[in-house]
N, C-alpha and C positions, 0 to 999 in steps of 0.2 A: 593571717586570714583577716578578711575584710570585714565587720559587722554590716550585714545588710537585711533590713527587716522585711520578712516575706511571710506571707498571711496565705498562699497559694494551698491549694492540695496536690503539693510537688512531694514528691522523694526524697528532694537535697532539704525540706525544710522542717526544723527541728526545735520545739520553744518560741516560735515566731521570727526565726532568723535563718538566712540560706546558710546553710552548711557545707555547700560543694567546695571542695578544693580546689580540684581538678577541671583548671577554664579550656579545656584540648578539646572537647567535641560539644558542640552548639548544636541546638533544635531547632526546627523552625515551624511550632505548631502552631496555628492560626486561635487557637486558643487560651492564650496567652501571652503579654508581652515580654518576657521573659527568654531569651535565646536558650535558655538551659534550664526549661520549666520541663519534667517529669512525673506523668499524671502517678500518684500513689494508686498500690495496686492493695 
């Protein structure tokens, strides 16, 4: 796993670092630059 710091209010992000493993499906939200940003619910 890759350390990558992410500050987003995404899903994958966890302690200030993306936690996604799984790089297979990409977003393409205009709000964000992040291909695999998922708004927390």
């Amino acid at each position: 796993m890759n350390m990558i710091i992410c500050g987003e209010d995404c899903r994958h992000q966890k302690d200030g670092y993306c936690m996604l493993d799984d790089l297979t499906h990409a977003n393409a939200l205009a709000s964000s630059d992040c291909r695999y940003f998922e708004k927390r619910k």
